[in-house]
C-alpha positions, 0 to 999 in steps of 0.5 A: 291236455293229453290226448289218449291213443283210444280204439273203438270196439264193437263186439257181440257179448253173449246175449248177442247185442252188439256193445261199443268198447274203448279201448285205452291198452293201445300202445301201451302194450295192448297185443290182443288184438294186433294180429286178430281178424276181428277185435275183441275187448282186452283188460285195458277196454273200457264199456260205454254206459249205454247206447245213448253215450256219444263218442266223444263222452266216451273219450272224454271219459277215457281220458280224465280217467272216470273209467 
């Protein structure tokens, strides 16, 4: 089984809740957040359901491609 090269992300959106984000862009050509102080989701991020998902349902997730 490959293993994807997955960062975590946790962001403010804009009703102000904090949301766990995975992102599946990293190097694979993701730049966004290279040089950023503070990350921010790209279009390779992939929200976890809710808060109840673990991390490691989430790269699970990531991984078989569901998300």
């Amino acid at each position: 089984m490959t293993t994807l090269n997955i960062q975590t992300i946790l962001y403010r959106d804009t009703d102000g809740k904090l949301k766990l984000w995975a992102c599946r862009g990293v190097g694979k050509g993701c730049t966004r957040n290279k040089y950023r102080t503070s990350a921010k989701p790209c279009d390779d991020c992939v929200l976890a359901h809710d808060e109840n998902e673990t991390l490691e349902q989430l790269y699970a997730r990531v991984n078989r491609g569901d998300a």
